[in-house]
Biopython code that builds the backbone (N, CA, C, O; Angstrom):
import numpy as np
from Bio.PDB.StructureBuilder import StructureBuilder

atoms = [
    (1, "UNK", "N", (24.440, 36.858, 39.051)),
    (1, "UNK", "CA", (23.860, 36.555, 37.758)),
    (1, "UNK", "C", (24.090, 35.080, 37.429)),
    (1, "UNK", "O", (25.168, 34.635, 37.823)),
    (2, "UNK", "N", (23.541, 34.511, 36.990)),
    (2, "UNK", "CA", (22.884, 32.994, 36.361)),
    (2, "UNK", "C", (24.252, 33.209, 35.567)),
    (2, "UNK", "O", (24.757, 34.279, 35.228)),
    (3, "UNK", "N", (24.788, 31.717, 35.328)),
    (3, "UNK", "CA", (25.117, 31.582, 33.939)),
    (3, "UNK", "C", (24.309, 30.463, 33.670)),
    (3, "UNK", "O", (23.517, 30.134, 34.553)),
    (4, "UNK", "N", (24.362, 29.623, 32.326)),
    (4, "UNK", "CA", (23.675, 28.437, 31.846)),
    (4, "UNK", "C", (24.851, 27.993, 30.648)),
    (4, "UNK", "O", (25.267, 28.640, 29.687)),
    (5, "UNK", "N", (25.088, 27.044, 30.979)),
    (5, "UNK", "CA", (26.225, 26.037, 29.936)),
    (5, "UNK", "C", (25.600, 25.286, 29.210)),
    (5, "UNK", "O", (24.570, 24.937, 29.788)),
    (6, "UNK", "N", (25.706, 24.791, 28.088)),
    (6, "UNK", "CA", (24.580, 23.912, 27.168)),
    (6, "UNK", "C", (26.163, 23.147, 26.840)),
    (6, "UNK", "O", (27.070, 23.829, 26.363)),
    (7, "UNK", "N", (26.380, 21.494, 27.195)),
    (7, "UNK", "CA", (27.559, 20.889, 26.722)),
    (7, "UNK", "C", (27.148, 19.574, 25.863)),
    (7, "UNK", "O", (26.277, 18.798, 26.256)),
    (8, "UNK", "N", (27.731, 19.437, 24.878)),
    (8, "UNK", "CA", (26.816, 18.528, 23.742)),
    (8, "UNK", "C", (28.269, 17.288, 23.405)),
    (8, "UNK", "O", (29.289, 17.484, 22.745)),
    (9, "UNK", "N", (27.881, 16.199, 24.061)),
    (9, "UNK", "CA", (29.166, 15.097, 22.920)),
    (9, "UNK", "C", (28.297, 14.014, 22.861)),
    (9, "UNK", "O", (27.230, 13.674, 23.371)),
    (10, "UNK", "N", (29.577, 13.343, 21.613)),
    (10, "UNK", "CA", (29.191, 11.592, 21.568)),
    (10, "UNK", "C", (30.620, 11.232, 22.408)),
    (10, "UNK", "O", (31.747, 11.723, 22.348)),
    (11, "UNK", "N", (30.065, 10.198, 23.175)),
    (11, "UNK", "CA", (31.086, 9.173, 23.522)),
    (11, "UNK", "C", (30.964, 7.340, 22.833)),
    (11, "UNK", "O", (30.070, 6.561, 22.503)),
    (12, "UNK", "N", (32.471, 7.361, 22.905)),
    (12, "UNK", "CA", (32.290, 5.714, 22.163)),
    (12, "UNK", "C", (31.125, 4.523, 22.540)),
    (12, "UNK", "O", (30.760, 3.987, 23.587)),
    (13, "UNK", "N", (30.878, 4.448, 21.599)),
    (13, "UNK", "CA", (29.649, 2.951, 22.528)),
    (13, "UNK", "C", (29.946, 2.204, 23.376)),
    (13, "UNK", "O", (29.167, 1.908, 24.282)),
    (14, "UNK", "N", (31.321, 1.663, 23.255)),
    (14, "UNK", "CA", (31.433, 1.068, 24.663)),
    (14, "UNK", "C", (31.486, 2.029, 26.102)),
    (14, "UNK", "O", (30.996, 1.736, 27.193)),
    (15, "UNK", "N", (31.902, 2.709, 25.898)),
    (15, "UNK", "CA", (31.645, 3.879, 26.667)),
    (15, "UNK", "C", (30.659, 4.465, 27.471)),
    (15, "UNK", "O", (30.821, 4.768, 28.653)),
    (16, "UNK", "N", (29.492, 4.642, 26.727)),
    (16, "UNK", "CA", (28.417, 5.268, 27.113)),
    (16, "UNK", "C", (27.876, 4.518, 28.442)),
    (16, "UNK", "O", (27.741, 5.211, 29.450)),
    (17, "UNK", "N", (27.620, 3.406, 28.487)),
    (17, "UNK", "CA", (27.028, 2.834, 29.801)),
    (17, "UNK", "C", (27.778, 3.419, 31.006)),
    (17, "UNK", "O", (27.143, 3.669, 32.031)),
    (18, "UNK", "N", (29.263, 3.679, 30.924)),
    (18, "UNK", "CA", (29.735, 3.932, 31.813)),
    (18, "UNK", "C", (30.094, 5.609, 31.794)),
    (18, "UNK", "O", (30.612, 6.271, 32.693)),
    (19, "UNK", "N", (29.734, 5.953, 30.744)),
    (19, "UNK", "CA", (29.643, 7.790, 31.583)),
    (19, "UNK", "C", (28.070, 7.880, 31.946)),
    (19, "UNK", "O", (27.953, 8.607, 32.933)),
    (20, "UNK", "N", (27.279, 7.576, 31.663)),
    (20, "UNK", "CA", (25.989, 7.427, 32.477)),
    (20, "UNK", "C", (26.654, 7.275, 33.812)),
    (20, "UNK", "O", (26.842, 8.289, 34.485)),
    (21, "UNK", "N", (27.102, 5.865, 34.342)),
    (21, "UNK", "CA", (27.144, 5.875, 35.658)),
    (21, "UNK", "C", (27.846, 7.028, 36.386)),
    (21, "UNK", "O", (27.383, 7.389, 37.468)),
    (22, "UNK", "N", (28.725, 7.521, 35.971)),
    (22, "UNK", "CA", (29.733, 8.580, 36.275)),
    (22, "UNK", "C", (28.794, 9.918, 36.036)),
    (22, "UNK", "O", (29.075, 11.054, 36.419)),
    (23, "UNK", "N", (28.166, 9.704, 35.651)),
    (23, "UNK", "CA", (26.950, 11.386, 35.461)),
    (23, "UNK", "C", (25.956, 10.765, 36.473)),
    (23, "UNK", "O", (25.287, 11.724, 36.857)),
    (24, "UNK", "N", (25.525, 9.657, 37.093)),
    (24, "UNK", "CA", (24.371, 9.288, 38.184)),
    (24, "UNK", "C", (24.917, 9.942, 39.137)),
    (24, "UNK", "O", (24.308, 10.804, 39.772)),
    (25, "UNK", "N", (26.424, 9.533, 39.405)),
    (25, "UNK", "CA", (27.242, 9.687, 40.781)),
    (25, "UNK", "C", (27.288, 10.891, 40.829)),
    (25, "UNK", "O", (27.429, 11.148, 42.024)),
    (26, "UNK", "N", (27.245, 12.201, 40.031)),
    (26, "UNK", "CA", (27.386, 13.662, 39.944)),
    (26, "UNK", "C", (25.756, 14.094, 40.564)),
    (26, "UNK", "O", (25.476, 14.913, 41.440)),
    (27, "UNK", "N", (25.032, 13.391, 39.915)),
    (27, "UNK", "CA", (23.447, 13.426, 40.614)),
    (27, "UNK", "C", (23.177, 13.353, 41.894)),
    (27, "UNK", "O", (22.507, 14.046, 42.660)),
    (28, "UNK", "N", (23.997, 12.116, 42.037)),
    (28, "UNK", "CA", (23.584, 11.529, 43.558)),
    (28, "UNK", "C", (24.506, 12.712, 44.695)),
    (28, "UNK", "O", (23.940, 13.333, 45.595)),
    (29, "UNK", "N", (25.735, 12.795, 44.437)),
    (29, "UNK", "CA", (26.195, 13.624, 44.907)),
    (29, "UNK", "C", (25.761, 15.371, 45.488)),
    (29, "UNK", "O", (26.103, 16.024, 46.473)),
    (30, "UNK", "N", (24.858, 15.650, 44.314)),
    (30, "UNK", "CA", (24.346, 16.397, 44.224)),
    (30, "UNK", "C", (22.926, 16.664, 45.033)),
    (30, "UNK", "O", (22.747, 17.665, 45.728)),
    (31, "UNK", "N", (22.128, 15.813, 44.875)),
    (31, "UNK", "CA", (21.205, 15.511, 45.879)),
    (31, "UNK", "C", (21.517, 15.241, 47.404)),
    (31, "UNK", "O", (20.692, 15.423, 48.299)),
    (32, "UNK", "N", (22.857, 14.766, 47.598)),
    (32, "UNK", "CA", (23.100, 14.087, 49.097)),
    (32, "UNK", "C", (23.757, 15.887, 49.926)),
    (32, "UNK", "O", (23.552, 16.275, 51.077)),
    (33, "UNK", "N", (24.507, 16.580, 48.844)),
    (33, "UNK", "CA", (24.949, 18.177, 49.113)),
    (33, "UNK", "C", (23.995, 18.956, 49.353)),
    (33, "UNK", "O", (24.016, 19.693, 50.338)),
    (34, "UNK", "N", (22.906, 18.925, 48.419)),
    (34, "UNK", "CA", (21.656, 19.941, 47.920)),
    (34, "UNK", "C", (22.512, 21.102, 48.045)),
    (34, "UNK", "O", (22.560, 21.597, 49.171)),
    (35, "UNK", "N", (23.331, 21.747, 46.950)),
    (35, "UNK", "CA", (23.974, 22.942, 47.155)),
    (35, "UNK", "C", (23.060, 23.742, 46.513)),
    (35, "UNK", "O", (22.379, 23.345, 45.568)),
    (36, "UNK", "N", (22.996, 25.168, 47.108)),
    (36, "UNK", "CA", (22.446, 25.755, 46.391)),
    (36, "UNK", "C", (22.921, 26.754, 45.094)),
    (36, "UNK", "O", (24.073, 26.482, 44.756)),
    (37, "UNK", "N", (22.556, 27.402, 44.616)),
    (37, "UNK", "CA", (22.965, 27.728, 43.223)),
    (37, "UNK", "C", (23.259, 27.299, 41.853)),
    (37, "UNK", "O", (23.646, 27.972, 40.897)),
    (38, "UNK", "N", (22.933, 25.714, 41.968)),
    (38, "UNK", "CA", (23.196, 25.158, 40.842)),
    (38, "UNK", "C", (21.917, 24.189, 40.774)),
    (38, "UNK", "O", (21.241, 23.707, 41.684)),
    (39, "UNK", "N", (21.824, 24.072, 39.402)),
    (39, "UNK", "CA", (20.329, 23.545, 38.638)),
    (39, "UNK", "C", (21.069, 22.578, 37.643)),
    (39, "UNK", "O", (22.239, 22.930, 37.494)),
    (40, "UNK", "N", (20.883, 21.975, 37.253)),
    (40, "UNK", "CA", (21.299, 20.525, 36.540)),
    (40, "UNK", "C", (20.927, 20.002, 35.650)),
    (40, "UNK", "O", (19.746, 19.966, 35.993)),
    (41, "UNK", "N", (20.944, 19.454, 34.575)),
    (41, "UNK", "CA", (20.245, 18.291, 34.056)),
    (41, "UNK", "C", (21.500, 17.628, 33.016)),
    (41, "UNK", "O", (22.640, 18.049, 32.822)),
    (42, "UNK", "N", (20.935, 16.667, 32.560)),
    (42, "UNK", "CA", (21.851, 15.744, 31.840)),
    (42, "UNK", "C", (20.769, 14.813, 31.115)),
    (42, "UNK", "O", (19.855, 14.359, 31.804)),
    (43, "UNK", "N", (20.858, 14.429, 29.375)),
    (43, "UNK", "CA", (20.384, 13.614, 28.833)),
    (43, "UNK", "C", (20.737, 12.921, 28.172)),
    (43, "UNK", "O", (21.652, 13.535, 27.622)),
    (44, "UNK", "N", (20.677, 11.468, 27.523)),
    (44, "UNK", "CA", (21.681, 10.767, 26.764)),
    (44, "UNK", "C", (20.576, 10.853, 25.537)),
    (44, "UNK", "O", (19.428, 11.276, 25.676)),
    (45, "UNK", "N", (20.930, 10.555, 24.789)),
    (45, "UNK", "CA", (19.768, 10.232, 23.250)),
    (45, "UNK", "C", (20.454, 8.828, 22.927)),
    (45, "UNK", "O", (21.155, 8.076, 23.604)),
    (46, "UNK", "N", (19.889, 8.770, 21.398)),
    (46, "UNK", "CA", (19.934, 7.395, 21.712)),
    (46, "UNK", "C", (21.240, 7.021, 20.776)),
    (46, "UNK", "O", (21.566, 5.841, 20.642)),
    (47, "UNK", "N", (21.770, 7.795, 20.311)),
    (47, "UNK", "CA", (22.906, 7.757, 19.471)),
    (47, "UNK", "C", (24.184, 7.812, 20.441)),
    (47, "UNK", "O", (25.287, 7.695, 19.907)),
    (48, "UNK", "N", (24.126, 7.943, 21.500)),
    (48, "UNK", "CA", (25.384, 7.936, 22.325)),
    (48, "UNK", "C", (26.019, 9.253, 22.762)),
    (48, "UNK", "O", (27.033, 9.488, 23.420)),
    (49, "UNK", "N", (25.070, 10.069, 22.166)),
    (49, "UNK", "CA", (25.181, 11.806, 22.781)),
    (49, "UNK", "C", (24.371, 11.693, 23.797)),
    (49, "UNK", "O", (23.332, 11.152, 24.174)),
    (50, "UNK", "N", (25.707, 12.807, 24.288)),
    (50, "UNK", "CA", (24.749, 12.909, 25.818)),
    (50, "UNK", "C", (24.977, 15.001, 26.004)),
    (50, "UNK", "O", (25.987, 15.601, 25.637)),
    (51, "UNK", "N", (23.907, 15.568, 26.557)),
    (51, "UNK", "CA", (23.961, 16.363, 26.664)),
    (51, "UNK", "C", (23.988, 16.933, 28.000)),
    (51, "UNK", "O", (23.746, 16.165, 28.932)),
    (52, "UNK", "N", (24.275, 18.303, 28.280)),
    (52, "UNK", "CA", (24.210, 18.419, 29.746)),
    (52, "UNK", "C", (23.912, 20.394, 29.745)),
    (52, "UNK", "O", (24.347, 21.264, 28.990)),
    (53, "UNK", "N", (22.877, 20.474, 31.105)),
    (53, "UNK", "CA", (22.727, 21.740, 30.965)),
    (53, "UNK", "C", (22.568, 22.527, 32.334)),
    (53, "UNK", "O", (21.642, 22.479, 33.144)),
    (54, "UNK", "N", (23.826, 23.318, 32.353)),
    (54, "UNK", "CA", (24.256, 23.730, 33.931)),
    (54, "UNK", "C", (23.798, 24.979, 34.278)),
    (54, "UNK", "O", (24.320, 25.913, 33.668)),
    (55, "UNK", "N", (22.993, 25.232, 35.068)),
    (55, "UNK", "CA", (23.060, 26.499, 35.814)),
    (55, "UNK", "C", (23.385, 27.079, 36.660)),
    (55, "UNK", "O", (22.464, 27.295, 37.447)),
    (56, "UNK", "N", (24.484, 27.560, 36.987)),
    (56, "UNK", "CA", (25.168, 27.939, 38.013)),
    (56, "UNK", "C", (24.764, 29.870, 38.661)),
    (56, "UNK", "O", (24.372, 30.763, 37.910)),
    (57, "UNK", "N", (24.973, 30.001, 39.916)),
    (57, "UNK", "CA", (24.905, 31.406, 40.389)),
    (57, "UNK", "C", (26.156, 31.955, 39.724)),
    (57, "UNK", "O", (26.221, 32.912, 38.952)),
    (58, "UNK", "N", (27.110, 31.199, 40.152)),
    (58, "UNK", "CA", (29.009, 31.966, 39.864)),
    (58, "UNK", "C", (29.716, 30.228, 38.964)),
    (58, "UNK", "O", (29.858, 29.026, 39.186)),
    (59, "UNK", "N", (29.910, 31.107, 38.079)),
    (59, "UNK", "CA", (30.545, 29.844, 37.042)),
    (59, "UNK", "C", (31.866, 28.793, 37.563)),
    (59, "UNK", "O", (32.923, 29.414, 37.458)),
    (60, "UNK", "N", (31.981, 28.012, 37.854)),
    (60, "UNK", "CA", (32.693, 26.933, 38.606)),
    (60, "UNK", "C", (32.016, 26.011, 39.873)),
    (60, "UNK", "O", (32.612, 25.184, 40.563)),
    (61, "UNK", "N", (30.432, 26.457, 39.970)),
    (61, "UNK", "CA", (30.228, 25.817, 41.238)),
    (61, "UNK", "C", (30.522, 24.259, 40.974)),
    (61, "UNK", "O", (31.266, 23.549, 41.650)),
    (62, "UNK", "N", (29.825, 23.908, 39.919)),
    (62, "UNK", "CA", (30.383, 22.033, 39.579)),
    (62, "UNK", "C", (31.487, 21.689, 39.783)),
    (62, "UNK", "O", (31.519, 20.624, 40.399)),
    (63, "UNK", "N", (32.438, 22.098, 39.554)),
    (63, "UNK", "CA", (33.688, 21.758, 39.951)),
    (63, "UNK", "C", (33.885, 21.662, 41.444)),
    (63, "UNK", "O", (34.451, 20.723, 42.004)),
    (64, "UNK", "N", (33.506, 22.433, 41.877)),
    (64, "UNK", "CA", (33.118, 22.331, 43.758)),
    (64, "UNK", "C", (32.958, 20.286, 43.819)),
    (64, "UNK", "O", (33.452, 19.679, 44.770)),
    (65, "UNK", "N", (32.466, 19.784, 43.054)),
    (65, "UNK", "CA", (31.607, 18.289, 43.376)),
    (65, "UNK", "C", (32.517, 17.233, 43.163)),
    (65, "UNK", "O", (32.410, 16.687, 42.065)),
    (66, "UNK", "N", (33.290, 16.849, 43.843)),
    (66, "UNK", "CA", (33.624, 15.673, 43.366)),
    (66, "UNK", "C", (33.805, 14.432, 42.650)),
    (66, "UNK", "O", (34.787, 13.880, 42.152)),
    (67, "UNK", "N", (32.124, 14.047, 42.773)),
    (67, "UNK", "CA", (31.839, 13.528, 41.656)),
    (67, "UNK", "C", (31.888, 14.116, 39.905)),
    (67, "UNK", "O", (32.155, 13.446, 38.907)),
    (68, "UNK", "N", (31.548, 15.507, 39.989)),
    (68, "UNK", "CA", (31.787, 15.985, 38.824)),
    (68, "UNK", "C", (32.905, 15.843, 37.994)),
    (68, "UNK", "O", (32.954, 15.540, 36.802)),
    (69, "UNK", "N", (34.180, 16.215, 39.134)),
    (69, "UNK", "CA", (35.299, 15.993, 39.037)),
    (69, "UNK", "C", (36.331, 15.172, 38.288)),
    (69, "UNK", "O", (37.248, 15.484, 37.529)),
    (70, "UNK", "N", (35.685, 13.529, 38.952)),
    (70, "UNK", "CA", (35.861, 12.189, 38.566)),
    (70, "UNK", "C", (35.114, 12.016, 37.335)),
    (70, "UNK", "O", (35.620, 11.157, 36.612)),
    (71, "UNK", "N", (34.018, 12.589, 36.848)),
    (71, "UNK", "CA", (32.967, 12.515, 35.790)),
    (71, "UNK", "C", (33.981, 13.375, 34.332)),
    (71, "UNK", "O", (33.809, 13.119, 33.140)),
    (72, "UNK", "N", (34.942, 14.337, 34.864)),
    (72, "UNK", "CA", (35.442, 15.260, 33.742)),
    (72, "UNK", "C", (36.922, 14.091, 33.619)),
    (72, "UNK", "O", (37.568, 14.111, 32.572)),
    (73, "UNK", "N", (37.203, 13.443, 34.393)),
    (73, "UNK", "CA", (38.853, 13.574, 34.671)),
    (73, "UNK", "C", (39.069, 12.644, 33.273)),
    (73, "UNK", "O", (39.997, 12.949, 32.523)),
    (74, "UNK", "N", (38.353, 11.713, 33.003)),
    (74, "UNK", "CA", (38.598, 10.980, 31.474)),
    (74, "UNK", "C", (37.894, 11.245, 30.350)),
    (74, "UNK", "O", (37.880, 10.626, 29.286)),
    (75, "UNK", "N", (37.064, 12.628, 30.818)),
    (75, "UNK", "CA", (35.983, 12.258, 29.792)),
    (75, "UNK", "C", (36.631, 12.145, 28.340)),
    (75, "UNK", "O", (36.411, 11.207, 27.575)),
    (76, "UNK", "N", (37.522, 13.314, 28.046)),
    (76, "UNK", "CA", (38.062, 13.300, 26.326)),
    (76, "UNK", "C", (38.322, 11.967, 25.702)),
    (76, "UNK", "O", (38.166, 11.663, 24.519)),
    (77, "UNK", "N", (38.703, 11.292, 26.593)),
    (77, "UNK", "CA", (39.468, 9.890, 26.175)),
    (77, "UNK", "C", (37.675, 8.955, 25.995)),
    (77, "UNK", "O", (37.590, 8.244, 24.994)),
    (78, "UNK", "N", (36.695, 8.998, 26.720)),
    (78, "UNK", "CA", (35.691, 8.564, 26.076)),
    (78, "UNK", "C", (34.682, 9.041, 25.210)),
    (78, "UNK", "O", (33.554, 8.550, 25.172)),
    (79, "UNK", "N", (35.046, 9.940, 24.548)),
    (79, "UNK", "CA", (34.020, 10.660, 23.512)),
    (79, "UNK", "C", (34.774, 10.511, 22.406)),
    (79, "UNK", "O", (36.002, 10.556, 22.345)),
    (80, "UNK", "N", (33.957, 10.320, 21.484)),
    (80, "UNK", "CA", (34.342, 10.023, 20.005)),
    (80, "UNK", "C", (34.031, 10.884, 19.467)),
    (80, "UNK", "O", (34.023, 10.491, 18.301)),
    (81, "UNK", "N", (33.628, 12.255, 19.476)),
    (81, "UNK", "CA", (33.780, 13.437, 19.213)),
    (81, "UNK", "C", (33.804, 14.294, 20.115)),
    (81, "UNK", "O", (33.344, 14.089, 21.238)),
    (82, "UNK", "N", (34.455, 15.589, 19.670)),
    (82, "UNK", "CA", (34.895, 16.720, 20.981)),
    (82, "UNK", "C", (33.487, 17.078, 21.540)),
    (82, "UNK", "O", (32.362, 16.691, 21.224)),
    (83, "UNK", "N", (33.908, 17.892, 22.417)),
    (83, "UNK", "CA", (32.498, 18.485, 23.537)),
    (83, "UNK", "C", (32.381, 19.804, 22.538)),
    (83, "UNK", "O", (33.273, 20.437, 21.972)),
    (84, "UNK", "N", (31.016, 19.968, 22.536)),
    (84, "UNK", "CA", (31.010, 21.384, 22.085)),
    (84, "UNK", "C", (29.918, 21.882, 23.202)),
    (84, "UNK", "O", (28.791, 21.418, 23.373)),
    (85, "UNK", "N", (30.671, 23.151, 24.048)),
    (85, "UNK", "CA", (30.324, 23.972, 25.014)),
    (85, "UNK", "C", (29.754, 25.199, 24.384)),
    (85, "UNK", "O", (30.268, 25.791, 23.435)),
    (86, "UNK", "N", (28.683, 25.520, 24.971)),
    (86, "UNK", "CA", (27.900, 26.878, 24.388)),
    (86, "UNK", "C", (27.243, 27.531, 25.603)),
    (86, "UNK", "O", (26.646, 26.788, 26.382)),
    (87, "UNK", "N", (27.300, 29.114, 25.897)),
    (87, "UNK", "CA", (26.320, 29.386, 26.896)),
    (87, "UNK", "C", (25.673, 30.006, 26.351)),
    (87, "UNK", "O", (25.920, 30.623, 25.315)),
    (88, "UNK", "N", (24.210, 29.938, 27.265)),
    (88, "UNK", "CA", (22.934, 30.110, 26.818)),
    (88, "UNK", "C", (22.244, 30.453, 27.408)),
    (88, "UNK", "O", (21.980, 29.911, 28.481)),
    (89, "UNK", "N", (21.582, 31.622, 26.917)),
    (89, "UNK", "CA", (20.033, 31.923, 27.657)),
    (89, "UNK", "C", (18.864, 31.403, 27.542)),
    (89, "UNK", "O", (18.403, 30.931, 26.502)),
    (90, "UNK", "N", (18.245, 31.470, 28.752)),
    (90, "UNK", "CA", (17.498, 30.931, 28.869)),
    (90, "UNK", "C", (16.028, 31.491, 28.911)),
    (90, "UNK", "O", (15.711, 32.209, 29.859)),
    (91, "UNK", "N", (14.973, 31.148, 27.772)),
    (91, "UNK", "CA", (13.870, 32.076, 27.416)),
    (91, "UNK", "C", (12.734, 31.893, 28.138)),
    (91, "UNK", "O", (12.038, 32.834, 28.520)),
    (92, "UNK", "N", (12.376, 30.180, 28.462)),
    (92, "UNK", "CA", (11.856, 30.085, 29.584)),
    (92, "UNK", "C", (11.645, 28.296, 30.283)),
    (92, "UNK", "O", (12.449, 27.380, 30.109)),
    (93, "UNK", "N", (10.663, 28.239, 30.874)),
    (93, "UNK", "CA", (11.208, 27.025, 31.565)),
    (93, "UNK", "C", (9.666, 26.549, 31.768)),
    (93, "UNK", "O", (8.774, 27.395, 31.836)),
    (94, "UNK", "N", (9.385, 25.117, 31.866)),
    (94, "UNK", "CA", (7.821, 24.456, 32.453)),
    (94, "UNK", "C", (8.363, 23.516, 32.736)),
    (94, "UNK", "O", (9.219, 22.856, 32.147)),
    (95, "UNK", "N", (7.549, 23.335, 34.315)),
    (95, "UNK", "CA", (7.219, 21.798, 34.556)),
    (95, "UNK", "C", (6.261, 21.586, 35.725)),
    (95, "UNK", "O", (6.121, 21.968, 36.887)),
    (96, "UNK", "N", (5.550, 20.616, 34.649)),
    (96, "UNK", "CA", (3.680, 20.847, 35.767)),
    (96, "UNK", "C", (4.325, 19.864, 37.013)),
    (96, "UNK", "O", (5.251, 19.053, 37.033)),
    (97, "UNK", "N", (3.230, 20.418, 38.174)),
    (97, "UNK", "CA", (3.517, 20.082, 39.344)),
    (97, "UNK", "C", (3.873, 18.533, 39.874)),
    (97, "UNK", "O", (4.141, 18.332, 41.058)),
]
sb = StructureBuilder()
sb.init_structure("model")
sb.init_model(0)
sb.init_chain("A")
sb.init_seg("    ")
for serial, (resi, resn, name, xyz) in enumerate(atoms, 1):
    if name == "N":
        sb.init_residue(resn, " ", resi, " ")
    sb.init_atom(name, np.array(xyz, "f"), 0.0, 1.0, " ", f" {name:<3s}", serial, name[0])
structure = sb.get_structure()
């Protein structure tokens, strides 16, 4: 069974440029693995929230990633407000070819 994580913060402004890079490297990582069971995305807005939305087969595969890893290991210390984690279903999905 699917899970789906919906994870929502702000990080400090100086900050933000550099958890972007640290969320590319989770990408790139990710693409260079192609693991299967996990679906991804990540968005910043323009206020310095960044959101992220995981789909995993069995809940922990991200942690499997290294990069993810390095991406969690400071995050508290760069967000200027806490993470708020929610799971979520998912009702449905598009994207033209």
């Amino acid at each position: 069974m699917t899970t789906t994580t919906v994870v929502r913060y702000r990080v400090h402004p100086d900050e933000a440029d550099r958890n972007a890079e640290l969320v590319q490297a989770v990408f790139s990582e990710l693409q260079e693995l192609g693991p299967a069971g996990i679906a991804y995305t990540s968005y910043r807005l323009e206020d310095g929230t960044f959101v992220h939305v995981a789909e995993e087969d069995s809940p922990g595969r991200l942690r499997e990633i290294a990069a993810f890893r390095a991406f969690r290991e400071h995050l508290d210390a760069r967000c200027e407000e806490p993470l708020v984690r929610r799971s979520a279903e998912r009702i449905g999905s598009y994207r033209p070819g």
